[in-house]
C-alpha positions as CSV (number, residue, x, y, z in Angstrom):
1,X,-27.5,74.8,-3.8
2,X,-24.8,71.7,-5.0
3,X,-26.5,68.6,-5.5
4,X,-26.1,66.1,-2.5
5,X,-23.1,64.4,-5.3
6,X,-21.4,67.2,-5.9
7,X,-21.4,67.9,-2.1
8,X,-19.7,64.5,-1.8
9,X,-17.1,64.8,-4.3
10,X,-16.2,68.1,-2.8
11,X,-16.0,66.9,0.8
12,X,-13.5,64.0,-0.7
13,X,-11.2,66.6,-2.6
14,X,-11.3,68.8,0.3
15,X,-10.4,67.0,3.0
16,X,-8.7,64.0,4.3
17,X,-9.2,60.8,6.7
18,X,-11.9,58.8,6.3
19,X,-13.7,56.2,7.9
20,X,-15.8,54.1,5.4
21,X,-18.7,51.7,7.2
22,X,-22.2,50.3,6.4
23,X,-24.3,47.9,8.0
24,X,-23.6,44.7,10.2
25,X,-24.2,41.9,9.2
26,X,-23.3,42.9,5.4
27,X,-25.0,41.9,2.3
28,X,-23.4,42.4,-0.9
29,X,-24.3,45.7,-1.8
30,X,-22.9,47.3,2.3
31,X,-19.3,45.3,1.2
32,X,-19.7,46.5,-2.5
33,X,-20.2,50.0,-1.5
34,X,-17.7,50.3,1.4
35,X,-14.9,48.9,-1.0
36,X,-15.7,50.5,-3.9
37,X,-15.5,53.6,-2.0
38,X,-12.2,52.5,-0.8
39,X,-10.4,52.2,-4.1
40,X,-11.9,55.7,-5.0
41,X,-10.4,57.3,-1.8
42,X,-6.9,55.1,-2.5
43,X,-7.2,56.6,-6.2
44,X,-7.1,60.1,-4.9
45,X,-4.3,59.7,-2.4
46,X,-6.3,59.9,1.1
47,X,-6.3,58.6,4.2
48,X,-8.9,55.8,5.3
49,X,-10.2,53.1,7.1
50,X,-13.0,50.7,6.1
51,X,-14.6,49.1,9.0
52,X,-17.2,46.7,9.4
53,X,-18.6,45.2,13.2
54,X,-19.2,42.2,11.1
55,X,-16.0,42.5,9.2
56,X,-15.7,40.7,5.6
57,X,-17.8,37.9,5.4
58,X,-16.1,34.7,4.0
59,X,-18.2,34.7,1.0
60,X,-16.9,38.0,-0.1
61,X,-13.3,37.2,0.7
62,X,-12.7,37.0,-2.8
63,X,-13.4,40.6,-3.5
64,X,-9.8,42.5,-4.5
65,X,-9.4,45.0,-1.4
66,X,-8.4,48.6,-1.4
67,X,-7.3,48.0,2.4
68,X,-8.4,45.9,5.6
69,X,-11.8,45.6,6.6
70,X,-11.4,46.3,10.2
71,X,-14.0,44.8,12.6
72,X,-12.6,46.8,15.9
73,X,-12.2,50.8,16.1
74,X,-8.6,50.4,17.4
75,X,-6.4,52.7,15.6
76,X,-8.8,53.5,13.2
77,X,-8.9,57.6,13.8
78,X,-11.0,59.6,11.0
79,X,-11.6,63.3,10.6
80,X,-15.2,62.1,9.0
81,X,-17.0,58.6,8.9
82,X,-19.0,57.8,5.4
83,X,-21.7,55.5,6.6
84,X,-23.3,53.5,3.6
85,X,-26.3,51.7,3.1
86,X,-27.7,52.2,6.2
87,X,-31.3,53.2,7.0
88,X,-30.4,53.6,10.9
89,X,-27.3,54.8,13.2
90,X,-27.9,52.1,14.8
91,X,-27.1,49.5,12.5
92,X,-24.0,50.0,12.4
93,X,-23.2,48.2,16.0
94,X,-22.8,49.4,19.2
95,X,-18.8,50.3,18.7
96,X,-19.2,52.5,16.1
97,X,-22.6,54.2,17.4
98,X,-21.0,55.6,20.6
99,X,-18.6,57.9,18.8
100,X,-20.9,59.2,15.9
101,X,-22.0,62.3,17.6
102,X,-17.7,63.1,17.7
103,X,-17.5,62.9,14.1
104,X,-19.2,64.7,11.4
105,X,-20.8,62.0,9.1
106,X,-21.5,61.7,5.4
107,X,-24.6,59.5,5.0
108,X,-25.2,57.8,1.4
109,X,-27.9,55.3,1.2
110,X,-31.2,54.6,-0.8
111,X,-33.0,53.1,1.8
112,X,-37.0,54.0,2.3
113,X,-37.3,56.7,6.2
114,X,-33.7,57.0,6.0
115,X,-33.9,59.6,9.0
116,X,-30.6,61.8,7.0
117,X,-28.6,61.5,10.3
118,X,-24.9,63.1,8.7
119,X,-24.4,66.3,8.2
120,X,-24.2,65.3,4.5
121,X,-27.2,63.2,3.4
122,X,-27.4,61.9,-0.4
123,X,-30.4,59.7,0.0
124,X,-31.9,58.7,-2.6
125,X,-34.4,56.1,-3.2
126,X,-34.5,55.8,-6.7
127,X,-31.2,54.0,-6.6
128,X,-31.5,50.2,-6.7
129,X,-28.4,50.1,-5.0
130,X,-26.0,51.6,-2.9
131,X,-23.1,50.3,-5.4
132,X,-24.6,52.6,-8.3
133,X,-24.7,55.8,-6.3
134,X,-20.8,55.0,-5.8
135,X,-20.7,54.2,-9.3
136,X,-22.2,58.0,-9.8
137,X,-19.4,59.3,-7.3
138,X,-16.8,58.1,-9.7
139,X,-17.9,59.2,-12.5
140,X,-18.5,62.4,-10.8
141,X,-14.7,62.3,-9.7
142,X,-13.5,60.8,-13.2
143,X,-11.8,57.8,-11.9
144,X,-12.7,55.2,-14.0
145,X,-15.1,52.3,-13.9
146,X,-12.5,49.2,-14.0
147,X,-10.6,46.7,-11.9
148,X,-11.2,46.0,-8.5
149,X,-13.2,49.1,-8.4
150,X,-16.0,47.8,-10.9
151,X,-15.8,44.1,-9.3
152,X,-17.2,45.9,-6.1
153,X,-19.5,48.1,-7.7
154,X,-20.8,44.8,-9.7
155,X,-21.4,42.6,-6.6
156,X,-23.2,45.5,-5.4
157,X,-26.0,45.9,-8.0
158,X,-26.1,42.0,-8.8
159,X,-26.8,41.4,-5.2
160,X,-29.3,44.2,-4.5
161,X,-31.1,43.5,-7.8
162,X,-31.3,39.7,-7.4
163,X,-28.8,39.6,-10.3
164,X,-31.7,41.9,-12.1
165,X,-34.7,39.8,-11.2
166,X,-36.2,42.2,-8.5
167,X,-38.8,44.7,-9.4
168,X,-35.9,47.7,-8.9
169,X,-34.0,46.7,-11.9
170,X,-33.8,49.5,-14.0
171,X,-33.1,50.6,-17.2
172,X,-30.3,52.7,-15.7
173,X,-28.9,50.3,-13.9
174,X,-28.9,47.6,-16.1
175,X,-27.4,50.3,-18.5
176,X,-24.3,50.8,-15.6
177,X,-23.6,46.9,-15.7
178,X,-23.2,47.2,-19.4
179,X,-20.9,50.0,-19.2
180,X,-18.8,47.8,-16.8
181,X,-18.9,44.7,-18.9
182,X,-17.5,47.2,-21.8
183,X,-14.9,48.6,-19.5
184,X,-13.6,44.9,-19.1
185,X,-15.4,43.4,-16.7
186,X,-16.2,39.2,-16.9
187,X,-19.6,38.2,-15.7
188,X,-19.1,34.7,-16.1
189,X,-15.9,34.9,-13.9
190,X,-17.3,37.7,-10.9
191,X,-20.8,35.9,-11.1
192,X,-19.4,32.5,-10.1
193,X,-17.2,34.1,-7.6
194,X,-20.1,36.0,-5.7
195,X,-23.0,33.0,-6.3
196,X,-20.5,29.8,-5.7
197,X,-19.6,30.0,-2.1
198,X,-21.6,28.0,-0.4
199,X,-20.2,24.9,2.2
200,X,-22.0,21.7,2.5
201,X,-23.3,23.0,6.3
202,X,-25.7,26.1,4.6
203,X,-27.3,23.2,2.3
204,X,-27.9,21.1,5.7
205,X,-29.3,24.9,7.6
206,X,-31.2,25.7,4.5
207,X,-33.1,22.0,4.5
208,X,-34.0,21.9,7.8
209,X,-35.1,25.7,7.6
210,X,-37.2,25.1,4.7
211,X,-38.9,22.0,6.7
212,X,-39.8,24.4,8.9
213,X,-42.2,26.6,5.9
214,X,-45.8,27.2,6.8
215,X,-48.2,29.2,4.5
216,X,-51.2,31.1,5.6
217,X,-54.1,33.0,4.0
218,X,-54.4,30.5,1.6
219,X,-50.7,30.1,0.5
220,X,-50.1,33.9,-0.1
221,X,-47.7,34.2,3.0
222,X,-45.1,31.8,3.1
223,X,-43.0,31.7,7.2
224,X,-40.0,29.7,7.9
225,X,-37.4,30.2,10.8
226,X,-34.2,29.9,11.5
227,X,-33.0,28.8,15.5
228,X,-29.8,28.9,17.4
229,X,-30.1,25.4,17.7
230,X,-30.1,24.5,13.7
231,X,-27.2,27.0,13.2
232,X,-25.4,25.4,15.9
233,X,-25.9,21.8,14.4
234,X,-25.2,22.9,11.2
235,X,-22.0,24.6,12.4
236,X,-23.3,27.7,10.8
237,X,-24.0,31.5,11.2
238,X,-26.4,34.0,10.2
239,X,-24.7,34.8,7.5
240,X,-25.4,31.3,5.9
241,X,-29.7,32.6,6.6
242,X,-28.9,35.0,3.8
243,X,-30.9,34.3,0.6
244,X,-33.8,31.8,2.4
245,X,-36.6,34.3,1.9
246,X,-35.9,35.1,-1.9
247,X,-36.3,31.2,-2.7
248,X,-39.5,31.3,0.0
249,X,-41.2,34.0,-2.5
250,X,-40.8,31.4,-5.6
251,X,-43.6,29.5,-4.2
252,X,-46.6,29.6,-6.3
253,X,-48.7,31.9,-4.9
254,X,-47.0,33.6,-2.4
255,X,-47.3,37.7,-2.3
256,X,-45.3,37.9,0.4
257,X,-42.4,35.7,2.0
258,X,-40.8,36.1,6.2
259,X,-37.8,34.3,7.4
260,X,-37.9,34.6,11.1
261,X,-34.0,34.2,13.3
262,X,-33.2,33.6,16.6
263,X,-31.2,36.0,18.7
264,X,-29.1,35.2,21.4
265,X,-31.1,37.0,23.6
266,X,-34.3,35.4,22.5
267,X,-35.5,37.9,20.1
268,X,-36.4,37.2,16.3
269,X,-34.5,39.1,13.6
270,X,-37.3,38.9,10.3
271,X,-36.6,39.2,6.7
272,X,-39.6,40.7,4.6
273,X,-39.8,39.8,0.7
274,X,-42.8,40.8,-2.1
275,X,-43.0,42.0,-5.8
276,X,-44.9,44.5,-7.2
277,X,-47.0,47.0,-5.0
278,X,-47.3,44.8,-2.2
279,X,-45.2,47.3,0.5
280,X,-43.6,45.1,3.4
281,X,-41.6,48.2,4.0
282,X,-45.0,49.0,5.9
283,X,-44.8,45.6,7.9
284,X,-41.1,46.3,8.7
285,X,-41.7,49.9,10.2
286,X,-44.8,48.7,12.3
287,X,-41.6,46.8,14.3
288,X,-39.3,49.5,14.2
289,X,-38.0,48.1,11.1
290,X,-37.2,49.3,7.5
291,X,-35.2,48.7,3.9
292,X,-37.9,48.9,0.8
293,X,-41.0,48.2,-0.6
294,X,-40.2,44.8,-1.9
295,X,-37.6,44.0,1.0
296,X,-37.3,44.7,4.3
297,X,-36.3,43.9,7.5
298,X,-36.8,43.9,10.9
299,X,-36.5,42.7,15.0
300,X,-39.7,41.5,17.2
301,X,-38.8,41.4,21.0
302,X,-40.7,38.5,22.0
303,X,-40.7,34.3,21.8
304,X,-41.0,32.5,18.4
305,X,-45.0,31.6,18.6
306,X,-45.4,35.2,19.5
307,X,-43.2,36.6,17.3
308,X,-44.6,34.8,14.3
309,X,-48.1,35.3,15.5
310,X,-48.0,38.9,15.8
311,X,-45.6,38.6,12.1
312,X,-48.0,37.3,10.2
313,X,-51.1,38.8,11.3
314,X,-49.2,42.1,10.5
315,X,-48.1,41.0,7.0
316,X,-52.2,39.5,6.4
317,X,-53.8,43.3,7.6
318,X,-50.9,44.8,5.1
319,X,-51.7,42.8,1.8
320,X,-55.7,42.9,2.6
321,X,-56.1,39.4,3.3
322,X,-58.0,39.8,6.9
């Protein structure tokens, strides 16, 4: 039987009229990988559509684009849908979700209970990031690793990895960046345009946020939160929470790190982040939530003093600590 890659190389020389999506809400690697996929599809001559609920974040708006990223449906037909990084169906907003089950998917993501909802799955958790399984897809296609195509599979790895601080960073991957640096790529120049985007209203969110840091079980989890009210006297959006929890796990101390985020409807969205073989891929799940060992995520339907409560007395059972 064809490895899961060669199945997806197939499907793209074989047919035609794609749509290309990942997550809400993206992080670097969703818009890495949904871009990079792009310019592979506009290198062999087909038809597509890259779509995001969320679409492009203003911190990525300096990423060279194959075509729009379209945050409505509207004339965006598809014979298949390529859903990236993406450990659910439902992540990938309510628009999108309804028609699924009228398309036949192609799922590629390296998330942990990935539930291999497409007709073709390439899951694979070994991958540190979405952005080097498309890397694989290319060479697998022989289009080369350069230009705008490299610069997205780049921000994908760099931002996945922690810029290769996280404990995925592997000697393959860190072997792919310095294939792309040899190809031509500038890391001085595409690091300063992912890292140096910030506005002066994410500094003012991020203070008060990290006013808000509480530790427990003797400083090995560290909590801070996020509310509607500090975005909205910031003038900022959850896209400007992004990042809080990795500088939360620098404490001294601190095994594990949670970021907690208000909802509109009242609910908290939590961020999850450890090192080594502390799993808060376990935490996530106990929420219906997922992602990795090391980074996770997740949604607890219930107030803020519940929601922490029940938060950190899950993350305390997890690392041993009660």
């Amino acid at each position: 039987m064809p490895s899961p890659i060669t199945q997806i190389a197939d499907l793209i020389r074989r047919t035609d009229s794609f749509l290309v999506s990942s997550h809400a809400n993206p992080d670097g690697d969703a818009i890495g990988s949904t871009v990079a996929l792009g310019h592979i599809l506009a290198h062999m001559g087909k038809e597509f559509c890259l779509y995001n609920r969320s679409g492009l974040p203003a911190q990525f708006d300096w990423l060279p684009l194959p075509g729009p990223i379209h945050h409505t449906l509207v004339g965006c037909e598809a014979n298949w849908i390529f859903v990236l990084d993406c450990g659910a169906q439902s992540r990938v907003g309510d628009e999108l979700f309804r028609i699924m089950g009228t398309r036949p998917i192609a799922n590629v993501d390296h998330h942990l209970g990935n539930p291999n909802f497409g007709q073709f799955n390439w899951v694979d958790e070994s991958y540190p990031a979405v952005g080097a399984m498309i890397a694989d897809l290319a060479d697998e296609l022989s289009i080369p690793l350069t230009g705008p195509l490299a610069e997205a599979v780049y921000l994908g790895i760099v931002t996945d990895t922690g810029f290769f601080t996280f404990d995925n960073t592997t000697p393959a991957v860190l072997e792919l960046a310095a294939r792309l640096i040899r190809l031509g790529l500038n890391p001085g120049i595409v690091n300063a345009k992912i890292r140096n985007q910030w506005g002066v209203n994410r500094f003012r969110l991020w203070g008060e946020s990290f006013a808000t840091t509480e530790l427990f079980f003797g400083g090995q989890v560290a909590v801070a939160y996020v509310t509607l009210n500090m975005m909205e006297r910031s003038d900022t959006s959850p896209a400007d929470c992004e990042e809080i929890v990795n500088f939360l796990r620098r404490l001294r101390g601190a095994r594990a790190a949670a970021i907690l985020r208000e909802e509109p409807d009242g609910s908290y969205k939590f961020s999850l982040r450890s090192t080594g073989a502390d799993n808060v891929q376990a935490v996530a799940a106990l929420f219906g939530g997922g992602g990795h060992r090391n980074a996770s995520g997740g949604t607890i339907n219930a107030g803020f003093l519940s929601a922490k409560k029940r938060l950190v007395e899950a993350l305390g059972e997890s690392l041993g600590l009660v």
